[in-house]
N, C-alpha and C positions, 0 to 999 in steps of 0.2 A: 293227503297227497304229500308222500315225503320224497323232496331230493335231495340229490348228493352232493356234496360240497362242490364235484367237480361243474356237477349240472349249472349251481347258481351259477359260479365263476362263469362260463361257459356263456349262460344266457346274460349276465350282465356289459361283459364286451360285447355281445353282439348289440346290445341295445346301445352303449355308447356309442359302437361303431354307426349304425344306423343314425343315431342321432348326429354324429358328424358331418356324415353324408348329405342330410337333409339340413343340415346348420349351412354349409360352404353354398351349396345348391342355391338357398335362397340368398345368401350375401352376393355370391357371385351373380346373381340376375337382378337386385338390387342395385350394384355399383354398376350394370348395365346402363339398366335404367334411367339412372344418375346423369351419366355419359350425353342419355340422347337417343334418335332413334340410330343415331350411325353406330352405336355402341362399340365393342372393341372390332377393329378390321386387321386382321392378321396380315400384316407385311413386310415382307425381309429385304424390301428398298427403305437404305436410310433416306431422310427425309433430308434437303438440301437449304439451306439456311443461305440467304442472299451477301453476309458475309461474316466467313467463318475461318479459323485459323486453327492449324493443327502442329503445336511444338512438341518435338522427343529430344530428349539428349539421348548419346549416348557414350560409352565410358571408354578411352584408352585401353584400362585393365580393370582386371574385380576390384580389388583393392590399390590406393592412394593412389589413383588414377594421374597423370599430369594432364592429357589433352581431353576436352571434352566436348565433342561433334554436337553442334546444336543445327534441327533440321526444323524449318517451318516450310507450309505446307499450304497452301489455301484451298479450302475443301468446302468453298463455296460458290456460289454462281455466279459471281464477280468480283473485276479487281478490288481488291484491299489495299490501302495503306499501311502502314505499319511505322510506328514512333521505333527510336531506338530500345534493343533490349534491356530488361533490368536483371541482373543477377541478382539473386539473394544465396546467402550463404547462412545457414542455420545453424546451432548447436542448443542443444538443450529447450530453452526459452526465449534465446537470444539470438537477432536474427542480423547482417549486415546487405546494405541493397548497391549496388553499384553498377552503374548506368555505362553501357559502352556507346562511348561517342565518334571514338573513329575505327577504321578496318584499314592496317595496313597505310599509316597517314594518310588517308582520305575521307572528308563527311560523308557516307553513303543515305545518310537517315535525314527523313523516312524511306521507306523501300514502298516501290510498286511491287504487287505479286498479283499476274492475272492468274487467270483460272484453271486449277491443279499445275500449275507449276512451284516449284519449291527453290529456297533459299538455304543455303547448307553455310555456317560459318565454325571454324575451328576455334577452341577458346582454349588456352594455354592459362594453366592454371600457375604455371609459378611466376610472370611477374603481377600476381595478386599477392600470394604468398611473399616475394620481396619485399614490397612498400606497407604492407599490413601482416606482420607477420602469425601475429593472433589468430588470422584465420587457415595457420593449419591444423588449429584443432577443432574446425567448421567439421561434422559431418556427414551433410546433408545438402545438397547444395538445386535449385530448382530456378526458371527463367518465367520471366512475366514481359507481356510485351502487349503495349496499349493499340488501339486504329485512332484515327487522326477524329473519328467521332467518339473516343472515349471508352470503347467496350475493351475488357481486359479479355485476353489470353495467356493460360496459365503451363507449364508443362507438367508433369509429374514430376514427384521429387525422385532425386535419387541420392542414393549411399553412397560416401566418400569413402569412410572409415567407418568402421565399426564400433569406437569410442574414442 
């Protein structure tokens, strides 16, 4: 019985393929298993966390931005406290944190935020730039903001500069 180069080629994918098939087949009902008898339940309601905080910045302009809109958010099922925000400002390895204490001369912190309503604060980037002026070769710049029991909330980072 002789075949043809193309033959084997031909039948040797089909065998891995088959073999792939029946590899994921049995893992995938495996890590079922694993799970439980509720195994995975496919649902496209996020699941609602008792207290949860949701920050975006976002940027004046693409680039060397001066204002930067900071929006929190509580996207959980009760009021949240919220300690004051912490800046950081990053570059490379090196990172600078700085804690805003007042808005506008006034203490506002901690903030209440009941449920799905949002806090929008404007952050003007250059009296940072003034007193520290190192950071404007910061590139990166993200907000951290603690609840009065401790759990942190982080934003995404975003781009200042590009170098």
């Amino acid at each position: 019985m002789d075949l043809s180069n193309f033959e084997l080629i031909l039948m040797k994918s089909v065998l891995v393929l088959v073999v792939l098939v029946i590899g994921f087949y049995i893992f995938n009902r495996s890590h079922t298993f694993a799970k439980g008898p509720s195994g995975k339940k496919l649902s496209f309601n996020k699941k609602t966390k008792p207290f949860s905080a949701e920050i975006n910045l976002y940027k004046s302009s693409r680039i060397n931005p001066t204002n930067i809109e900071m929006v929190v958010t509580n996207t959980g099922s009760r009021e949240i406290d919220l300690h004051a925000p912490i800046l950081i400002f990053k570059r490379w390895f090196t990172s600078r944190k700085f804690k805003v204490l007042k808005v506008e001369h006034s203490e506002i912190y901690p903030i209440l935020l009941e449920k799905d309503k949002t806090y929008i604060l404007d952050i003007s980037l250059e009296q940072f730039y003034e007193t520290v002026p190192e950071l404007q070769l910061a590139c990166r710049m993200s907000v951290e903001m603690k609840d009065l029991g401790g759990k942190r909330f982080k934003s995404k980072t975003i781009r200042l500069k590009w170098f």
